[in-house]
C-alpha positions as CSV (number, residue, x, y, z in Angstrom):
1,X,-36.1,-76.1,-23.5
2,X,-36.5,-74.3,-20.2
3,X,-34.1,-75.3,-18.9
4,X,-31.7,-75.0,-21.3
5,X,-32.8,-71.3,-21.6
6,X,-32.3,-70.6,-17.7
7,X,-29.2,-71.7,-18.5
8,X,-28.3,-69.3,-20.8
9,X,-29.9,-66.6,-18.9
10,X,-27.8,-67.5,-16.1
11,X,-24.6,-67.0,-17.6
12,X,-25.5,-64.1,-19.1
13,X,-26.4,-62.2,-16.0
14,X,-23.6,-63.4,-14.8
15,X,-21.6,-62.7,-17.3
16,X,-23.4,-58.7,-16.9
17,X,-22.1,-58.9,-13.3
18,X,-18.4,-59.7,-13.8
19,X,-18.2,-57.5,-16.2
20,X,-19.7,-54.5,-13.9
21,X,-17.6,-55.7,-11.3
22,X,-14.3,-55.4,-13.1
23,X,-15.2,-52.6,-14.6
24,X,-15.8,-50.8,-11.3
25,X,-12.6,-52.2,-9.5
26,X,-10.2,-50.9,-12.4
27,X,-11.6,-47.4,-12.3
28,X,-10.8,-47.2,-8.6
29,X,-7.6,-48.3,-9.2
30,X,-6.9,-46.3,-12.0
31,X,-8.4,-43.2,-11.0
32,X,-7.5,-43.3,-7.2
33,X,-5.2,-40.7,-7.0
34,X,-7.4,-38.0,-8.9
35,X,-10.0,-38.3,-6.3
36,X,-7.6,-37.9,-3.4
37,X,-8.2,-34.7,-1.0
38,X,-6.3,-32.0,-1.4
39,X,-3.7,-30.7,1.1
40,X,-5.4,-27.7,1.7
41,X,-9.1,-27.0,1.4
42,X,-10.6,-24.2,-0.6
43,X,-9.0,-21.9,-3.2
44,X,-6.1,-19.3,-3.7
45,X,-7.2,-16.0,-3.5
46,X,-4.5,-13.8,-5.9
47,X,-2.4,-11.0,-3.5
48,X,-4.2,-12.4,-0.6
49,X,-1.7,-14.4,1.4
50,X,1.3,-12.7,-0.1
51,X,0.3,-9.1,1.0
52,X,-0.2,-7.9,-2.4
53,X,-3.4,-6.3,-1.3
54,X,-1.9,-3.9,1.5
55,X,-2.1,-0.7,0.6
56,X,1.6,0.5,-0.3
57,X,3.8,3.2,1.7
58,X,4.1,6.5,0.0
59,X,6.6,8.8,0.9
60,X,6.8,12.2,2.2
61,X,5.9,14.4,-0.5
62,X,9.5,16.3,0.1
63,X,11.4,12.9,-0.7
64,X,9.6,12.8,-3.7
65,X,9.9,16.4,-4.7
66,X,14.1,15.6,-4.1
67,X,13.8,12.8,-7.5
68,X,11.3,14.5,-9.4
69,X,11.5,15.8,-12.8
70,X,10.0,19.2,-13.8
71,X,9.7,18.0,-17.6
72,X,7.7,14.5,-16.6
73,X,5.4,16.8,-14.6
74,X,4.8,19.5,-17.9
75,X,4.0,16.0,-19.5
76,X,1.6,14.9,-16.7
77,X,0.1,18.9,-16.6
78,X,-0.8,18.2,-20.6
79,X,-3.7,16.3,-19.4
80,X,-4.4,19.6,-17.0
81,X,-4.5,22.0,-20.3
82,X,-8.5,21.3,-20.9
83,X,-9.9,23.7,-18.2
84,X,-6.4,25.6,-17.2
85,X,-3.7,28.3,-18.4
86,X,-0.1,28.3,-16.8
87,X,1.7,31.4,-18.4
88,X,2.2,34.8,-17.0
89,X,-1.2,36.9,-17.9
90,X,-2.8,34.2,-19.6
91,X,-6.8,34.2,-19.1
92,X,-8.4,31.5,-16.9
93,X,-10.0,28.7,-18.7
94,X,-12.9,26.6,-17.3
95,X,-10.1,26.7,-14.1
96,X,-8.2,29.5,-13.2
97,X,-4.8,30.2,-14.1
98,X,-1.8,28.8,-12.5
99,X,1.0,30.9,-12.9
100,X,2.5,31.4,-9.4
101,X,0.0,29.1,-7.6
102,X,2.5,27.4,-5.2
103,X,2.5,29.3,-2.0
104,X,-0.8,31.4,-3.2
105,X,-4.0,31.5,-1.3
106,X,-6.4,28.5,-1.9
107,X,-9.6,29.3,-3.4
108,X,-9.5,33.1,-3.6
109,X,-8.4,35.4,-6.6
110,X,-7.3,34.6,-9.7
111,X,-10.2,36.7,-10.8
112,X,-11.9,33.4,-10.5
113,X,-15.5,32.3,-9.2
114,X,-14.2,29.1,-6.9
115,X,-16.4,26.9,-4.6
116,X,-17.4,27.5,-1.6
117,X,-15.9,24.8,-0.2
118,X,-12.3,25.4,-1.7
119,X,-12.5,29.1,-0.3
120,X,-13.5,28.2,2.8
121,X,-10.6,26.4,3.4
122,X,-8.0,29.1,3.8
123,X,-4.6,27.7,3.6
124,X,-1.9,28.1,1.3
125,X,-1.1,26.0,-1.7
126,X,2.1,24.7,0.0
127,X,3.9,21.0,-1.2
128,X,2.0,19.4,1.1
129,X,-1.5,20.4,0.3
130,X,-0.8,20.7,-3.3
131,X,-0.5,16.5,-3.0
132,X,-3.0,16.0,-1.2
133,X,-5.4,18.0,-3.6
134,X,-3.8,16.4,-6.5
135,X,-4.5,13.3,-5.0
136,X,-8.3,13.4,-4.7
137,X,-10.1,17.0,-5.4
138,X,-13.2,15.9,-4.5
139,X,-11.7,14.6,-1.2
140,X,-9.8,17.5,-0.1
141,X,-12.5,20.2,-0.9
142,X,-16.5,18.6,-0.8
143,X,-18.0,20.3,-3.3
144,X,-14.9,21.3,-5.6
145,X,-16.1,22.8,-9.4
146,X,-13.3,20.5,-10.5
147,X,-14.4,17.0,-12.2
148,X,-10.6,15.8,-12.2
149,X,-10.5,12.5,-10.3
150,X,-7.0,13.4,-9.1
151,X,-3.3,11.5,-9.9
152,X,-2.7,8.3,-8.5
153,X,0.5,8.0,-9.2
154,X,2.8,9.6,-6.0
155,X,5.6,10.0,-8.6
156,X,3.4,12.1,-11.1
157,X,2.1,14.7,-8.6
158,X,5.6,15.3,-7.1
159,X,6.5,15.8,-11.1
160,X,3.6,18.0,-11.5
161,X,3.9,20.1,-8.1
162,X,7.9,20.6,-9.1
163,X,6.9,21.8,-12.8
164,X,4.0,24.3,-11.6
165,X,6.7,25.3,-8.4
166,X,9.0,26.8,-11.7
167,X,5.7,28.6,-13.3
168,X,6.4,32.3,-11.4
169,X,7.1,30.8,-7.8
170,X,10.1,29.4,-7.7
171,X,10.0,28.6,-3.5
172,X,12.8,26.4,-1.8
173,X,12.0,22.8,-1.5
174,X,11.1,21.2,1.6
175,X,14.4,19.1,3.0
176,X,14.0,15.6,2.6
177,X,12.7,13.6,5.8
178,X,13.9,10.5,7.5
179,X,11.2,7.5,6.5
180,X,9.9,5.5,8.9
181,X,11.0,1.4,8.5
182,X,7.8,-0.3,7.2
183,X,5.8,-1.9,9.4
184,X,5.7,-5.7,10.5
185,X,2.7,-7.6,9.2
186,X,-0.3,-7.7,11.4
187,X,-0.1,-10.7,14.0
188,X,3.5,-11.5,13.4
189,X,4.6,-13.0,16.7
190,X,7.9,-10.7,17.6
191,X,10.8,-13.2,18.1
192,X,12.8,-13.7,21.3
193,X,15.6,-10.9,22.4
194,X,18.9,-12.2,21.6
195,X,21.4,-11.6,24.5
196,X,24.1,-9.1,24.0
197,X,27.0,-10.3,23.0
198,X,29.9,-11.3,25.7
199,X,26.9,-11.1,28.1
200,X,26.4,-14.1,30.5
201,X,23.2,-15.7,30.5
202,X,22.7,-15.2,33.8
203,X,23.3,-11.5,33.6
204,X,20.6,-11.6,30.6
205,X,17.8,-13.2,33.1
206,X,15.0,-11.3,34.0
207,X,14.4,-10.8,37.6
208,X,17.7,-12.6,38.8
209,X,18.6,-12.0,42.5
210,X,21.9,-10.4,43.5
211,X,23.8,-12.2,46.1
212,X,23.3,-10.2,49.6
213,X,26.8,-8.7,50.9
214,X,28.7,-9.9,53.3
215,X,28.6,-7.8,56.2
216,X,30.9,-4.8,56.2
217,X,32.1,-5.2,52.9
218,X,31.9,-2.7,49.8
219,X,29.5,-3.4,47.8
220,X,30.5,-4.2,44.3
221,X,29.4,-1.8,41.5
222,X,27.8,-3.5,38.3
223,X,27.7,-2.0,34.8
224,X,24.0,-1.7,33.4
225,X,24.4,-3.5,30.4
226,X,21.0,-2.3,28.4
227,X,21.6,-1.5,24.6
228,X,19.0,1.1,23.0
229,X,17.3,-0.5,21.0
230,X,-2.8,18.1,-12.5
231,X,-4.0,21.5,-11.3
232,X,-4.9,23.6,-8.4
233,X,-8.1,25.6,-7.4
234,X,-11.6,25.0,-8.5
């Protein structure tokens, strides 16, 4: 009876161990390629390799003034109409009144209390400064009354500068400017000089000798063949 049950038990466990073993070879070969290293370690990071993150170029505040649109920037100075005025003789608000602004004296009249610090800085609303205010208050003039974050949008203050430049000042804009090309990527190796064309590579070599003159002749002359390469004041 013993034996007869050893028997049994025998085949089972070994019956138990088959079965493991199959079972472990077919999920290897089943699920090899899901467990197969990847190419490249560690994850893709959105913007990152394709330069989306780079901040972008913005251009001169007088090639923008030369495609903006006076009516898009009395839209943008809607969100401006909380603390200020813009008509002739209209009283100031929680800001002063704009009328006239472009080209006025930053921070002083208006019959308006401003900062210290905007006063202080005793320049001229031109384009230029206009922008940069409009950009970030806070930043141009530490200590600014005015809460406005600023416009992020370059197109938007050019708008907005153009429409207050019609409200009572009317000056000349500022001539477009050449832009400068934009810049290679960081650590982009710069690729060899190609030879001009019709030029022998000899002629092209750095640092080759010319052949000495024989005595008592002229000596030849050789061509160098180089190629140039929303609101003002609180």
């Amino acid at each position: 009876m013993n034996d007869r049950f050893n028997t049994i038990a025998g085949w089972t466990l070994f019956g138990g161990i088959v079965a493991l073993g199959l079972s472990t070879v077919s999920s290897h070969y089943f699920l090899a390629d899901k467990h197969e290293a990847p190419e490249k370690m560690g994850y893709a990071v959105v913007g990152a390799a394709d330069g989306a993150g780079a901040a972008a170029v913005v251009a001169p505040i007088a090639n923008r003034l030369a495609k903006a649109d006076a009516s898009k920037g009395e839209a943008v100075f809607a969100k401006c109409k909380a603390c200020h005025t813009i008509d002739q003789g209209a009283a100031n608000g929680i800001g002063p009144n704009l009328w006239g602004v472009v080209g006025d004296a930053e921070g002083q009249g208006r019959g308006y209390a401003f900062s210290d610090s905007l006063h202080a800085k005793g320049g001229k609303w031109d384009f230029a400064s206009l922008d940069t205010w409009l950009t970030n208050p806070k930043a141009f003039a530490d200590g600014t009354k005015m809460s406005f974050a600023g416009l992020a949008s370059p197109e938007d203050r050019a708008n907005v500068i153009l429409y207050l430049n019609t409200k009572g000042s009317n000056l000349p804009l500022p001539a477009p400017v050449a832009e400068a090309a934009a810049a290679a990527p960081a650590g982009a190796a710069a690729g060899p000089a190609k030879p001009t064309a019709g030029a022998s590579t000899a002629a092209t070599t750095a640092g080759a000798a010319a052949p000495a003159a024989a005595p008592g002749a002229s000596t030849p002359v050789t061509a160098a063949g180089a190629t140039a390469a929303p609101a003002a004041g609180h």
